[in-house]
C-alpha positions as CSV (number, residue, x, y, z in Angstrom):
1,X,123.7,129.0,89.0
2,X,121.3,129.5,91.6
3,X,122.3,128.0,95.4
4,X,120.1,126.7,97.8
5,X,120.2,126.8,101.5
6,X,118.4,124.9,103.7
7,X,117.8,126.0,107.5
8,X,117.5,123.1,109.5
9,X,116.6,125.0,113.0
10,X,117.5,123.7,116.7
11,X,114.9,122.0,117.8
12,X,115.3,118.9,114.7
13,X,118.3,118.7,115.9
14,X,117.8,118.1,119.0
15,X,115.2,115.8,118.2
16,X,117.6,114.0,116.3
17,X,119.9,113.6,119.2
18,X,117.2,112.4,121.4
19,X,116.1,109.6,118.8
20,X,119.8,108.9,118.3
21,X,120.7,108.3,122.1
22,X,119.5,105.0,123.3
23,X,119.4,105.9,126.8
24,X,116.2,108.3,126.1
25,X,112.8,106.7,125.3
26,X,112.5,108.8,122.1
27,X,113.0,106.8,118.6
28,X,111.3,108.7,116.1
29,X,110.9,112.3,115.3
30,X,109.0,113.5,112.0
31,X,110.3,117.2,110.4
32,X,108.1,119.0,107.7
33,X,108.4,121.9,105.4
34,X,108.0,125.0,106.9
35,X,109.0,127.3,104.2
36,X,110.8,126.9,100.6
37,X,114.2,126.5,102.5
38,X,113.3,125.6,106.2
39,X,111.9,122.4,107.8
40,X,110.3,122.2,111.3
41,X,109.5,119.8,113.7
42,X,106.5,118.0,113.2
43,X,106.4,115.2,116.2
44,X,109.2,113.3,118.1
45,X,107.5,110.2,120.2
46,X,108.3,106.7,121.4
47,X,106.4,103.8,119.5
48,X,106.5,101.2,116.4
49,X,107.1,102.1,112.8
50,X,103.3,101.8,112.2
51,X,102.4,104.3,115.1
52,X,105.4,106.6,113.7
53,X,103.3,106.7,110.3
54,X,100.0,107.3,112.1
55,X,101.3,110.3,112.9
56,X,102.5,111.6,109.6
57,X,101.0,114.9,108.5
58,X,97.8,113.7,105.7
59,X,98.8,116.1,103.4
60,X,102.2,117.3,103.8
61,X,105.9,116.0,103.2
62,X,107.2,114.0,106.2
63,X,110.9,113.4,107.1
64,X,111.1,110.7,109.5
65,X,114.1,109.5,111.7
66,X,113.5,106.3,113.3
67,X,115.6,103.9,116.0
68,X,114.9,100.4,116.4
69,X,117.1,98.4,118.9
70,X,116.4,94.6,118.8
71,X,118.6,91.1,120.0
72,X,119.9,89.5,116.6
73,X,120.9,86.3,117.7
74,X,121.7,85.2,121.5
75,X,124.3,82.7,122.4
76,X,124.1,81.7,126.0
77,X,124.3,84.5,128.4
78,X,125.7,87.1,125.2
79,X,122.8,89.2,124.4
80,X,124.0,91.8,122.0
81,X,122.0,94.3,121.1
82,X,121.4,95.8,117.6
83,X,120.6,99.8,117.1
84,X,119.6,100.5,113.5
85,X,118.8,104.0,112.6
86,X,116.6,104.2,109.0
């Protein structure tokens, strides 16, 4: 049975981190193929879902990591916060 490794290098990673930390402005980064068993970092960038997609390779595979942070309901002077990752 054949394996199959994939090499996910550094710098995804770290984009990943960034996008995951809410005290950076990052919330999206985008990886791509860059070989039969290695992906690559495409973008990493602040913005909506829709400007996220904008950036999206035309004619390539896109992996996308996105955070969104938003109040879901406020009561009084509570304002909790929401992170969702997708």
């Amino acid at each position: 049975m054949a394996s199959f490794a994939l090499t996910i290098p550094d710098s995804i990673t770290n984009g990943i981190n960034l996008v995951r930390n809410d005290s950076t402005p990052e919330n999206y980064c985008i990886a791509t193929w860059d070989s039969d068993n290695s992906l690559s970092l495409f973008d990493i960038g602040t913005g909506s879902v829709n400007e996220m997609v904008a950036n999206f390779p035309p004619n390539d595979v896109a992996y996308a990591f996105y955070r969104r942070t938003f109040v879901q309901e406020s009561q009084g002077d509570v304002v909790p916060k929401t992170t969702k990752f997708c």
